[in-house]
Biotite code that builds the C-alpha atoms (Angstrom):
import biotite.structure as struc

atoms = struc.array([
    struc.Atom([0.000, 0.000, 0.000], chain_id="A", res_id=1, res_name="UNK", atom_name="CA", element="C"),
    struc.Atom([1.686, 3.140, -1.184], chain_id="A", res_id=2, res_name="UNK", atom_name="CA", element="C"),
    struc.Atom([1.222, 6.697, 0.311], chain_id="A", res_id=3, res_name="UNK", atom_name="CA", element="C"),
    struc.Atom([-1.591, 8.309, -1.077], chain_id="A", res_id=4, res_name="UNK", atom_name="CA", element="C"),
    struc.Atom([-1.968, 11.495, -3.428], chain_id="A", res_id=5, res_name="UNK", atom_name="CA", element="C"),
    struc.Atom([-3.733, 13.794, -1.831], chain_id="A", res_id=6, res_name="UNK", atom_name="CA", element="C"),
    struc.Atom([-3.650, 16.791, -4.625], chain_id="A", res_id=7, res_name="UNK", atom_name="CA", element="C"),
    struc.Atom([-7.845, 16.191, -4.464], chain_id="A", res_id=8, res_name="UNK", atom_name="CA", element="C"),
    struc.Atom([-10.194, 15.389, -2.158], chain_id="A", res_id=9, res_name="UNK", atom_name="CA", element="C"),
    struc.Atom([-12.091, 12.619, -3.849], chain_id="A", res_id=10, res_name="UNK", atom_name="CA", element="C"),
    struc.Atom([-15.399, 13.768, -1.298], chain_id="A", res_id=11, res_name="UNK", atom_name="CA", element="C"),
    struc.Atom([-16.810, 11.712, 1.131], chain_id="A", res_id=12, res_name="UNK", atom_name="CA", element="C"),
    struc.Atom([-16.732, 8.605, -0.957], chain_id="A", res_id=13, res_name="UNK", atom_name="CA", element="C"),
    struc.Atom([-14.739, 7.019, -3.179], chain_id="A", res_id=14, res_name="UNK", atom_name="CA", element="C"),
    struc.Atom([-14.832, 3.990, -5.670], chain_id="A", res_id=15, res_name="UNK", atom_name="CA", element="C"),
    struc.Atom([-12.148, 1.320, -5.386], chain_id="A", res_id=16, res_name="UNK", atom_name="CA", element="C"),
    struc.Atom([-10.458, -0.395, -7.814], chain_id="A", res_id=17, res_name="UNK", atom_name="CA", element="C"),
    struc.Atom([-13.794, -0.057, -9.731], chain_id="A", res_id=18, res_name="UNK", atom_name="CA", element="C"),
    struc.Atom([-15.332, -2.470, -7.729], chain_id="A", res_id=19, res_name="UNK", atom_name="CA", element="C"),
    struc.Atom([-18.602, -1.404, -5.790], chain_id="A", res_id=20, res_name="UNK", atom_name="CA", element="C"),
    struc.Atom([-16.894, -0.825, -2.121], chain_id="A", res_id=21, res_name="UNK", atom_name="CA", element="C"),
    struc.Atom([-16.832, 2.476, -1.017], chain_id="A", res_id=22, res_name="UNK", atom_name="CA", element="C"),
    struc.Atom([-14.651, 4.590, 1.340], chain_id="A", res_id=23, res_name="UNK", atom_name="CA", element="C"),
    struc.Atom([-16.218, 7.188, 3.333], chain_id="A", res_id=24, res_name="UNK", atom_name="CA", element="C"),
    struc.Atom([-13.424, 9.722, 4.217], chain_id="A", res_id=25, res_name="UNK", atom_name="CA", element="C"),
    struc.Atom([-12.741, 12.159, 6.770], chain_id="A", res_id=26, res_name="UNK", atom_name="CA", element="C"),
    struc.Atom([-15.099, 14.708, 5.143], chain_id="A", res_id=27, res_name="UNK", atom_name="CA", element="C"),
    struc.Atom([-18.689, 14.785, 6.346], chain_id="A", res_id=28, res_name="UNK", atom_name="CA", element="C"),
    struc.Atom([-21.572, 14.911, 3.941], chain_id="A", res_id=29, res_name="UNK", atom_name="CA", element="C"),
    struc.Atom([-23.793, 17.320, 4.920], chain_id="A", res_id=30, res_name="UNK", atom_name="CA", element="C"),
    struc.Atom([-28.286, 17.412, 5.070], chain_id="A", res_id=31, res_name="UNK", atom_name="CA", element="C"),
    struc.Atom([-30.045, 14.269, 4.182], chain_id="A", res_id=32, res_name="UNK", atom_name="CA", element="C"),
    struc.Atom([-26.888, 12.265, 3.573], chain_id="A", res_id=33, res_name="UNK", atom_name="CA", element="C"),
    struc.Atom([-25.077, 13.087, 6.388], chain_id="A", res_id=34, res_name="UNK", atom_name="CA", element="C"),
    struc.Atom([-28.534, 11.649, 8.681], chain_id="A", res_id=35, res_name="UNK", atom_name="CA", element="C"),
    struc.Atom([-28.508, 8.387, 6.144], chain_id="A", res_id=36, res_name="UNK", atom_name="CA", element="C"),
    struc.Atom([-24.752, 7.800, 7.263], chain_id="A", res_id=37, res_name="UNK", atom_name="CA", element="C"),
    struc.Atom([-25.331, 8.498, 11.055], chain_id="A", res_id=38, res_name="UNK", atom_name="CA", element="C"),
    struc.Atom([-28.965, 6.237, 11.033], chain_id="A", res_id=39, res_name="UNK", atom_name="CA", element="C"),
    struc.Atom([-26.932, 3.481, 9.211], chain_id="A", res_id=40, res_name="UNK", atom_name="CA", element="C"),
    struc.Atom([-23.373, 3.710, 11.512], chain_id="A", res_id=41, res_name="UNK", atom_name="CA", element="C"),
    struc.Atom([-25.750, 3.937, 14.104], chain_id="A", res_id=42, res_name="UNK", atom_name="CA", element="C"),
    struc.Atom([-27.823, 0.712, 13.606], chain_id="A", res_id=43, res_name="UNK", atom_name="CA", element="C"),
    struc.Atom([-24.466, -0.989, 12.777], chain_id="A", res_id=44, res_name="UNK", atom_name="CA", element="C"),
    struc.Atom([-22.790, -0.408, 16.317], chain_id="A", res_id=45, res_name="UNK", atom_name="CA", element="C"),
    struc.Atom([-26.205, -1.242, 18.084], chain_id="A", res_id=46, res_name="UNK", atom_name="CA", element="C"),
    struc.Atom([-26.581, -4.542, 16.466], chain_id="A", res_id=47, res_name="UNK", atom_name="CA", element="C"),
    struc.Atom([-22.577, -5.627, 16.867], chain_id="A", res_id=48, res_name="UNK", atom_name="CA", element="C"),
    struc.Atom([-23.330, -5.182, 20.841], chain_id="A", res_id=49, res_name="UNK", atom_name="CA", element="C"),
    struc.Atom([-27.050, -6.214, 21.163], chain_id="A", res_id=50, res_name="UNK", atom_name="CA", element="C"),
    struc.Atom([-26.415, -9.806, 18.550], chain_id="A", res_id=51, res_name="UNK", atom_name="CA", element="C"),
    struc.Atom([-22.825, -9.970, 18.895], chain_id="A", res_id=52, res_name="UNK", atom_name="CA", element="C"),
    struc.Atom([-22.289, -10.792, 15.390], chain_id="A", res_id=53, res_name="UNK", atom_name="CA", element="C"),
    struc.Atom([-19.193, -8.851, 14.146], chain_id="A", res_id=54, res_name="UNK", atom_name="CA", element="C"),
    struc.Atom([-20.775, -8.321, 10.878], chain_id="A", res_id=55, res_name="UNK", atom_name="CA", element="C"),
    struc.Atom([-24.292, -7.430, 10.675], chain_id="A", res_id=56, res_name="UNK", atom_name="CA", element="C"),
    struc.Atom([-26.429, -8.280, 7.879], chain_id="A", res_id=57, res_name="UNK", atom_name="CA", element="C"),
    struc.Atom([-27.633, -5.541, 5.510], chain_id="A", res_id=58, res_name="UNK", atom_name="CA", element="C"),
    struc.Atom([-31.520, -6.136, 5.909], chain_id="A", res_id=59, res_name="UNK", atom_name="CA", element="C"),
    struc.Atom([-31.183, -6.119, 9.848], chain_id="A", res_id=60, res_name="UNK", atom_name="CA", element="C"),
    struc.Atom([-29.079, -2.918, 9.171], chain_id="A", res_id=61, res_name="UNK", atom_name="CA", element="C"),
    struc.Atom([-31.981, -1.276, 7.336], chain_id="A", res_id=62, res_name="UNK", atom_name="CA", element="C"),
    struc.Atom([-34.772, -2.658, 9.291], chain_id="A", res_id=63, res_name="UNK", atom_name="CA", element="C"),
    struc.Atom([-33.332, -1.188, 12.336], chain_id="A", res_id=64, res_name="UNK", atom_name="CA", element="C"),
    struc.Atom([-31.712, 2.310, 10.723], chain_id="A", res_id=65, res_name="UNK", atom_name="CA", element="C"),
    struc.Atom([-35.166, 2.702, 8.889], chain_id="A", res_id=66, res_name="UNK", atom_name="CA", element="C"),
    struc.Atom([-32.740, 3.066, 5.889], chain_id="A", res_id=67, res_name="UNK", atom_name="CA", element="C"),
    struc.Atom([-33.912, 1.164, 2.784], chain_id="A", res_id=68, res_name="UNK", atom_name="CA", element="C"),
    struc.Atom([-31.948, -1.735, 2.079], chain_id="A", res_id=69, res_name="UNK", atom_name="CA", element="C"),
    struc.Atom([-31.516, -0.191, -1.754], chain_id="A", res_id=70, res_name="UNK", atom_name="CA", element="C"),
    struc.Atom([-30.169, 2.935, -0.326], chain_id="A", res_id=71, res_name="UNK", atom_name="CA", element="C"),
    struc.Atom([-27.433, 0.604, 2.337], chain_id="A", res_id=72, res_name="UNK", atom_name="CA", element="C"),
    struc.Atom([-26.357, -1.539, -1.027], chain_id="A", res_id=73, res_name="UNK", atom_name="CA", element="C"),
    struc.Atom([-26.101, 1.553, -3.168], chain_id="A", res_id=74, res_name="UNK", atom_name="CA", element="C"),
    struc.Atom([-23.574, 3.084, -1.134], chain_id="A", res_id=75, res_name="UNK", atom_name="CA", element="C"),
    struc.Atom([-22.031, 0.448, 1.210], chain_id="A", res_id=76, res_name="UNK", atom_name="CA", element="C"),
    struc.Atom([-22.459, -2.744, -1.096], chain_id="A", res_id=77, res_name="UNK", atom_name="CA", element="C"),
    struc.Atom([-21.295, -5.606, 1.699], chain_id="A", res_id=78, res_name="UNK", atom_name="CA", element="C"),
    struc.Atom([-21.519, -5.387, 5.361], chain_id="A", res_id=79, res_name="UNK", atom_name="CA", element="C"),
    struc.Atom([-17.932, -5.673, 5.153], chain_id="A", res_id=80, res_name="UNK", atom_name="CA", element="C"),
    struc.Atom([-17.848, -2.617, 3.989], chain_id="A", res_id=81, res_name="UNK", atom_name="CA", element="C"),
    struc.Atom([-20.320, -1.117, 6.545], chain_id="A", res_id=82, res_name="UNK", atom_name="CA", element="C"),
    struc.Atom([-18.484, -2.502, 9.359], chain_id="A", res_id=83, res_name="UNK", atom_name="CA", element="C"),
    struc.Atom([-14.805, -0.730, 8.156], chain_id="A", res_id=84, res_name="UNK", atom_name="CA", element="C"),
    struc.Atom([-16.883, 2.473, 8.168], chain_id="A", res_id=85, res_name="UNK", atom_name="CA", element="C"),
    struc.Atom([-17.610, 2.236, 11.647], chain_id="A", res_id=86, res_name="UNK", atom_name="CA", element="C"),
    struc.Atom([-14.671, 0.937, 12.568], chain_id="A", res_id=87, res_name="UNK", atom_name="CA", element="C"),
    struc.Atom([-12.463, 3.502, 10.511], chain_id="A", res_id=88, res_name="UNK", atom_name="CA", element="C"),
    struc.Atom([-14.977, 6.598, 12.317], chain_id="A", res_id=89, res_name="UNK", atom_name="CA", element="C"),
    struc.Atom([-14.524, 5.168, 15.481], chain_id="A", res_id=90, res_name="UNK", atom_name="CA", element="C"),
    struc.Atom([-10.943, 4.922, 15.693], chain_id="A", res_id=91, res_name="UNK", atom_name="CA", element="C"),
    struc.Atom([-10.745, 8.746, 14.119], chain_id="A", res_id=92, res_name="UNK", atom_name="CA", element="C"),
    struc.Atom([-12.626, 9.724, 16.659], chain_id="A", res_id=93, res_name="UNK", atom_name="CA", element="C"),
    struc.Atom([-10.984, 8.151, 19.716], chain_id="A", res_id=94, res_name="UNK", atom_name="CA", element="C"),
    struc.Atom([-6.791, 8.301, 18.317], chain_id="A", res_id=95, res_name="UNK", atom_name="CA", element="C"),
    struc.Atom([-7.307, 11.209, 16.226], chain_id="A", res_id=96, res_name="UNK", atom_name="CA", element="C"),
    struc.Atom([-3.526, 11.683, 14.451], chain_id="A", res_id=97, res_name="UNK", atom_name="CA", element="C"),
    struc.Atom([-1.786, 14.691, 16.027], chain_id="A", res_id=98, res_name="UNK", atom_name="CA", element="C"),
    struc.Atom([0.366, 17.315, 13.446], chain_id="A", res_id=99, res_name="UNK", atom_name="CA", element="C"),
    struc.Atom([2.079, 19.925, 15.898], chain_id="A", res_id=100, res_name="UNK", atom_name="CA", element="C"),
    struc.Atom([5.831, 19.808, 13.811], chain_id="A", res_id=101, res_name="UNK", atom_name="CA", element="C"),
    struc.Atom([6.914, 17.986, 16.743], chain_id="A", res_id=102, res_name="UNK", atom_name="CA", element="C"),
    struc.Atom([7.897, 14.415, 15.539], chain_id="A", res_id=103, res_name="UNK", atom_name="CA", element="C"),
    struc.Atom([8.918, 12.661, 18.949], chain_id="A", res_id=104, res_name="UNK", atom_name="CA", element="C"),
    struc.Atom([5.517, 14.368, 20.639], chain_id="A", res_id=105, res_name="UNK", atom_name="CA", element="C"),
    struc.Atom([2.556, 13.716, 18.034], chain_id="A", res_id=106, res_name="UNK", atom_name="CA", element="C"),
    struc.Atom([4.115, 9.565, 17.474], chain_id="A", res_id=107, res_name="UNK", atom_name="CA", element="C"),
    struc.Atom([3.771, 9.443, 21.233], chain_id="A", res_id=108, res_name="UNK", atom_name="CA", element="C"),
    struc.Atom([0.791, 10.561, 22.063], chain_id="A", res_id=109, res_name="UNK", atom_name="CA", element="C"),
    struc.Atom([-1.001, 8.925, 18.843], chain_id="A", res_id=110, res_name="UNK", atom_name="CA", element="C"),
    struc.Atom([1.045, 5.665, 20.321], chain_id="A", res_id=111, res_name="UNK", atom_name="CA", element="C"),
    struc.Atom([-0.247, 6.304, 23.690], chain_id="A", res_id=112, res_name="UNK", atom_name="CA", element="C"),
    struc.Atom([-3.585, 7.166, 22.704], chain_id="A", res_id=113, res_name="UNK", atom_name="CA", element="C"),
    struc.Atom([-3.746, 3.684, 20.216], chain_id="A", res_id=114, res_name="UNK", atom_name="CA", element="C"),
    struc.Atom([-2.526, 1.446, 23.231], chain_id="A", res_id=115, res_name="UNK", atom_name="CA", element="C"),
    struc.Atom([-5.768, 3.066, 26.023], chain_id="A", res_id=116, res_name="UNK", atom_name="CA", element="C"),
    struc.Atom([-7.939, 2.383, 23.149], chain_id="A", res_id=117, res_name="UNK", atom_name="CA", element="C"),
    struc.Atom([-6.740, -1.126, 21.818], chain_id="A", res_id=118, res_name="UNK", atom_name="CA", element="C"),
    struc.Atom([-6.882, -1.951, 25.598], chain_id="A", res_id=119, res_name="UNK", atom_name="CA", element="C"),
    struc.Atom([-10.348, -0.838, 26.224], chain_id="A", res_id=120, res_name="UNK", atom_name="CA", element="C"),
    struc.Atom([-13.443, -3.505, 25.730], chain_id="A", res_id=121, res_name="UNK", atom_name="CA", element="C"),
    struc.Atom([-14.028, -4.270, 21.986], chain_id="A", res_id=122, res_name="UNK", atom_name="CA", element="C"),
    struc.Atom([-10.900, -1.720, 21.715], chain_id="A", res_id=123, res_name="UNK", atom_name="CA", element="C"),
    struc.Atom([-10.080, -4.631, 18.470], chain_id="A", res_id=124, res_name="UNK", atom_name="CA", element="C"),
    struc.Atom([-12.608, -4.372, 16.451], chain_id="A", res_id=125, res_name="UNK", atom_name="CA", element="C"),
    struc.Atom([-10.844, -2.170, 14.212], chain_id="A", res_id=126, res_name="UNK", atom_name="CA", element="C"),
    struc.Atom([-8.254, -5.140, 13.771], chain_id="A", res_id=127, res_name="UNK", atom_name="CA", element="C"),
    struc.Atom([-11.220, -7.544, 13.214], chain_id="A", res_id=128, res_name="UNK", atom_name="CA", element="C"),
    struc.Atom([-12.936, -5.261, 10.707], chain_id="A", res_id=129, res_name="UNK", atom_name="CA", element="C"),
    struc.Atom([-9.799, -5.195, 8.879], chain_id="A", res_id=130, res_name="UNK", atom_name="CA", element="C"),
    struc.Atom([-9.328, -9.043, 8.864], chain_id="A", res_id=131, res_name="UNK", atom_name="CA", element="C"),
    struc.Atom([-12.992, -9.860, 8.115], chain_id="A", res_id=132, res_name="UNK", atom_name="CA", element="C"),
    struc.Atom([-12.851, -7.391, 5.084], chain_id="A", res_id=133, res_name="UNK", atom_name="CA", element="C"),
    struc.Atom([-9.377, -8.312, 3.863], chain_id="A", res_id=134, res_name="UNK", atom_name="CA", element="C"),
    struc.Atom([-10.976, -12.504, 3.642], chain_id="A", res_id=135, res_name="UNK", atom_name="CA", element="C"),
    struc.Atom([-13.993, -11.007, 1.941], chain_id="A", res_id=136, res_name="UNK", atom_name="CA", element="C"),
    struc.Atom([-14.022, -11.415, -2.143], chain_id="A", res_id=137, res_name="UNK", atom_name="CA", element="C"),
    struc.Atom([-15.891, -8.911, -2.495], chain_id="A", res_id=138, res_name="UNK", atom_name="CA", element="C"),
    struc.Atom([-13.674, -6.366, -0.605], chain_id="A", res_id=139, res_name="UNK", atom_name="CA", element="C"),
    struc.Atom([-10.374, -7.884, -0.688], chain_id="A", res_id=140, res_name="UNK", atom_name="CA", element="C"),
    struc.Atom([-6.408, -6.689, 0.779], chain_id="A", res_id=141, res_name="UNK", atom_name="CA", element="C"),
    struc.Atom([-6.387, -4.966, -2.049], chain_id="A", res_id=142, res_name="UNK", atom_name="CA", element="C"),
    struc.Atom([-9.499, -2.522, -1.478], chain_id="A", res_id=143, res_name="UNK", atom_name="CA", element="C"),
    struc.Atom([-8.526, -2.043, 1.770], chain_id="A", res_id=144, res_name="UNK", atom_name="CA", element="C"),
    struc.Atom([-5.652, -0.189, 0.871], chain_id="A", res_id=145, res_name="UNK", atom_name="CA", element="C"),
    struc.Atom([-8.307, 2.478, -0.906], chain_id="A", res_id=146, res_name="UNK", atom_name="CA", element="C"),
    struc.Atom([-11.080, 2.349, 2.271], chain_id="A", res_id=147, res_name="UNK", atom_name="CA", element="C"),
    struc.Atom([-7.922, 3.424, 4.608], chain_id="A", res_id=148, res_name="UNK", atom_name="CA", element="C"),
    struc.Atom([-6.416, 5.714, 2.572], chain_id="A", res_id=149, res_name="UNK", atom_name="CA", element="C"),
    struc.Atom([-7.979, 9.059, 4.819], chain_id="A", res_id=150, res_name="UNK", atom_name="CA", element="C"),
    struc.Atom([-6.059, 7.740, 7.618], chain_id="A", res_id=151, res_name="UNK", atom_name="CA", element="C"),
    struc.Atom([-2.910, 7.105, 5.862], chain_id="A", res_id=152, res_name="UNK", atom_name="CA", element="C"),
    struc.Atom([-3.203, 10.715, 4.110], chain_id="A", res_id=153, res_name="UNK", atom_name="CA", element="C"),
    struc.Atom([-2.979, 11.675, 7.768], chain_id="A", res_id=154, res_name="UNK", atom_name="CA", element="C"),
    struc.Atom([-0.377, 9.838, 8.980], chain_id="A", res_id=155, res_name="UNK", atom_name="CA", element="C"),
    struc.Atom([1.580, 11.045, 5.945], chain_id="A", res_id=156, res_name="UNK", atom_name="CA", element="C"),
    struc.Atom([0.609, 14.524, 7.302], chain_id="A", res_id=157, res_name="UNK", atom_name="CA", element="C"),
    struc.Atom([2.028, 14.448, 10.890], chain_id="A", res_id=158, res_name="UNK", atom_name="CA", element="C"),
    struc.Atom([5.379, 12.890, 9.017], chain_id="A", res_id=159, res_name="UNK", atom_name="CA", element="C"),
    struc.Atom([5.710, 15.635, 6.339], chain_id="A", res_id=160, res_name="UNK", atom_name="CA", element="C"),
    struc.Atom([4.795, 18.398, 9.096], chain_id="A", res_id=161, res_name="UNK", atom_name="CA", element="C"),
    struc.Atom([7.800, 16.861, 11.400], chain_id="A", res_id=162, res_name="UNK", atom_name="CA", element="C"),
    struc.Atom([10.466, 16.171, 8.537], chain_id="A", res_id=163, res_name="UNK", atom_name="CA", element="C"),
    struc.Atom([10.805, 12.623, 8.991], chain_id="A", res_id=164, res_name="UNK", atom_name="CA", element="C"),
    struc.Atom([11.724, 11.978, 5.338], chain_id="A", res_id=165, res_name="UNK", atom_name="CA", element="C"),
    struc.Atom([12.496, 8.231, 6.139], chain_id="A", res_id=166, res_name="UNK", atom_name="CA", element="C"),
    struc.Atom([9.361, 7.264, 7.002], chain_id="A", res_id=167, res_name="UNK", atom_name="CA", element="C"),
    struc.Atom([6.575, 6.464, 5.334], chain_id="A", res_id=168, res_name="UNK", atom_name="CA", element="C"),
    struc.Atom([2.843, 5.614, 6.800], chain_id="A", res_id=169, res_name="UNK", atom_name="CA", element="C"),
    struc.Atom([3.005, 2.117, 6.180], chain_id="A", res_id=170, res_name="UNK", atom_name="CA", element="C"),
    struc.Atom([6.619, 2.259, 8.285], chain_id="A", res_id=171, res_name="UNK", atom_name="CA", element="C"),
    struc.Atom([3.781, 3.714, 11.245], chain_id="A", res_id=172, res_name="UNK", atom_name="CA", element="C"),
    struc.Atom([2.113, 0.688, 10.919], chain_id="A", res_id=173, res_name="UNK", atom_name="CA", element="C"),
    struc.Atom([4.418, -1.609, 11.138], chain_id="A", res_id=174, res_name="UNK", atom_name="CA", element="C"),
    struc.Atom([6.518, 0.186, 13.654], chain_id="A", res_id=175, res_name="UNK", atom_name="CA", element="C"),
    struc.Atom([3.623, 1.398, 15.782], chain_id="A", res_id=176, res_name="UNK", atom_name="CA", element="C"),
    struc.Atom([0.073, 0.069, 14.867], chain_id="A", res_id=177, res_name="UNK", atom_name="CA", element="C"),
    struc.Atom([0.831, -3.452, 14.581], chain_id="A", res_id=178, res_name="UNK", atom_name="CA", element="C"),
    struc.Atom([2.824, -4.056, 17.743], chain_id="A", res_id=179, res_name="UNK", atom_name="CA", element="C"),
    struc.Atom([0.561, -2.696, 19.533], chain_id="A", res_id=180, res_name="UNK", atom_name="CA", element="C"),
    struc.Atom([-2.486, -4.708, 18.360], chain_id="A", res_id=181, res_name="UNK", atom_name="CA", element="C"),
    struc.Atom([-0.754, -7.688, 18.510], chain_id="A", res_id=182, res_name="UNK", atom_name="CA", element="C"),
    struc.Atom([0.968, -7.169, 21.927], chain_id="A", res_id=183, res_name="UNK", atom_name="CA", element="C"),
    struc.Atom([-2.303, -6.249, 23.320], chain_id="A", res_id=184, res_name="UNK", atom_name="CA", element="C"),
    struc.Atom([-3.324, -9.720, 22.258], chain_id="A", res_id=185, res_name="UNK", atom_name="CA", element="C"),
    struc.Atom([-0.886, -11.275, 23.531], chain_id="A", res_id=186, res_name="UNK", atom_name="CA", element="C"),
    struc.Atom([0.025, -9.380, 26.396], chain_id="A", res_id=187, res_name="UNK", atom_name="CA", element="C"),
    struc.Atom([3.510, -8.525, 25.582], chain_id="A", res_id=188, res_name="UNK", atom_name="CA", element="C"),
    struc.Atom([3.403, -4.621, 25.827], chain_id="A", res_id=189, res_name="UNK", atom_name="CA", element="C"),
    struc.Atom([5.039, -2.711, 28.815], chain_id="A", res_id=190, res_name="UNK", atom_name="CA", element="C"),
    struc.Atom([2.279, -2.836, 31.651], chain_id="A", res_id=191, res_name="UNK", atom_name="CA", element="C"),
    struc.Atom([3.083, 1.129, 31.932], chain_id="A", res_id=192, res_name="UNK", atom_name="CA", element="C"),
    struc.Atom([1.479, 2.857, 28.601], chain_id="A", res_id=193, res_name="UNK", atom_name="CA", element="C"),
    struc.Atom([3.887, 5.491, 28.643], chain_id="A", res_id=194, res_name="UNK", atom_name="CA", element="C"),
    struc.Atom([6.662, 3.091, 28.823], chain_id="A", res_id=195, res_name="UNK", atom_name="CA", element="C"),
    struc.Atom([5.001, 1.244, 26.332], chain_id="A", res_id=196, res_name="UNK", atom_name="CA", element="C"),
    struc.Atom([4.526, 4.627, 24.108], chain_id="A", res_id=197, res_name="UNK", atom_name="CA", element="C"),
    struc.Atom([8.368, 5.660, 24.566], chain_id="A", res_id=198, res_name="UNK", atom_name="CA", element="C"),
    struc.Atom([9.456, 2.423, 23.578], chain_id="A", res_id=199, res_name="UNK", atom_name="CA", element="C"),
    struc.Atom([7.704, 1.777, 20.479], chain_id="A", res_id=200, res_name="UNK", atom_name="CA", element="C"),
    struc.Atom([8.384, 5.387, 19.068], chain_id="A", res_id=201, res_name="UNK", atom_name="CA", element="C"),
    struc.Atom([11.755, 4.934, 20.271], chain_id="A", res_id=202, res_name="UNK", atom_name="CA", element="C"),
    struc.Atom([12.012, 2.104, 17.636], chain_id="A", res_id=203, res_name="UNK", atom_name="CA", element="C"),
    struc.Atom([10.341, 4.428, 14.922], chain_id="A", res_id=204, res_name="UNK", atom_name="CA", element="C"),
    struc.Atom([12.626, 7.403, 15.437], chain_id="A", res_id=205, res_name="UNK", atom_name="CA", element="C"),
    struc.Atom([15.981, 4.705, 15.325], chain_id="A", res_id=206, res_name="UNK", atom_name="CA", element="C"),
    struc.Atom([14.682, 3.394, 11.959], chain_id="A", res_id=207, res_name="UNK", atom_name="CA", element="C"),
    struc.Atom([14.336, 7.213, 10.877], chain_id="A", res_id=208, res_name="UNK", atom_name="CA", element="C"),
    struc.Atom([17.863, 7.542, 11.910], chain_id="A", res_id=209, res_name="UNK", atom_name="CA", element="C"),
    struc.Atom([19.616, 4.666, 10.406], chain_id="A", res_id=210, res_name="UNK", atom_name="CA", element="C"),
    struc.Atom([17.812, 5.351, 7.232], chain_id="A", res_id=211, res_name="UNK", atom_name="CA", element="C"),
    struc.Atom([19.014, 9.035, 7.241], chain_id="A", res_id=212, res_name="UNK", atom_name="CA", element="C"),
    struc.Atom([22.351, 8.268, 7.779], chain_id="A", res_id=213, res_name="UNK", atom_name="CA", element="C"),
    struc.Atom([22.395, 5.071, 5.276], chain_id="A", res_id=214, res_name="UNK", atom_name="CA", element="C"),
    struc.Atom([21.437, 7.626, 2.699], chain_id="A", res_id=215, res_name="UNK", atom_name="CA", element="C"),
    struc.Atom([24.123, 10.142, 3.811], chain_id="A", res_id=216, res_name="UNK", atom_name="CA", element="C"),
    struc.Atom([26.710, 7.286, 2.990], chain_id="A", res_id=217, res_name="UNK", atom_name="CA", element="C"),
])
């Protein structure tokens, strides 16, 4: 998955690949389509906790968002899709990427922020959307790479506004994201979070280093 262009803001949605999955981004639609979106996010999140499914079936979705099911398949296509849109809003909301020009400061508190949440009850899901959408044929790993492409565009962001020109948002995620999903599932990570922080963006800034000095010769 490479870094995206951002020249243009494709809007709230975006086709991938050509294929019928769509990619809300971090731009909210506004009037009736903004309330569709909220109604159907909505109904998704209630049914995950009241049936415990982790993917929701599109009529349940519209019989309980009063959205028709039409309207749900015309935008969203598969509930794979529906669940990465609550997933990808959710995690915005709660680790929202920081860009102050300070490189050390924003990786750590997005790191410290990531680990509280991936710690938290159902703090996975995000990881389990991703998985369930990446087995899916009609989403695929190669869609994914367009339905998270708002978060990498931030990522990319923070980097460019802190000069790390040897890393790249897919070094953040598997320098930073990754460990700590997996050590939260295995219970490897520090038991202190800000030890836990310091040390995992401690490994992020070293790769930046070596990099910058491999390239200086």
């Amino acid at each position: 998955m490479e870094t995206p262009a951002r020249a243009a803001d494709p809007g709230p949605e975006a086709s991938i690949e050509g294929s019928a999955v769509r990619a809300v981004g971090t731009t909210r639609p506004g009037g009736r389509t903004a309330r569709t979106r909220t109604a159907v996010l909505t109904a998704v999140r209630e049914l995950i906790v009241e049936t415990g499914e982790a993917m929701p079936g599109i009529p349940a979705v519209a019989e309980r968002s009063g959205v028709h099911a039409a309207t749900i398949y015309r935008r969203w296509r598969t509930p794979e899709a529906l669940v990465i849109d609550v997933a990808l809003e959710d995690v915005n909301q709660r680790s929202p990427v920081p860009i102050t020009g300070d490189l050390r400061a924003d990786l750590t508190a997005y790191t410290r922020r990531l680990i509280v949440d991936a710690a938290r009850p159902g703090g996975l899901g995000f990881l389990h959307a991703l998985a369930g959408a990446s087995s899916s044929p009609d989403v695929g790993a190669s869609a994914l790479s367009g339905l998270v492409e708002p978060r990498m565009g931030q990522f990319q962001r923070m980097l460019d506004a802190g000069g790390a020109t040897e890393l790249t948002p897919m070094d953040l995620l598997g320098l930073l994201i990754a460990p700590v999903y997996l050590g939260t599932m295995l219970g490897s990570l520090p038991d202190e979070v800000d030890a836990a922080a310091a040390q995992l963006v401690d490994n992020a800034l070293a790769v930046e280093q070596y990099r910058a000095q491999a390239r200086r010769g």
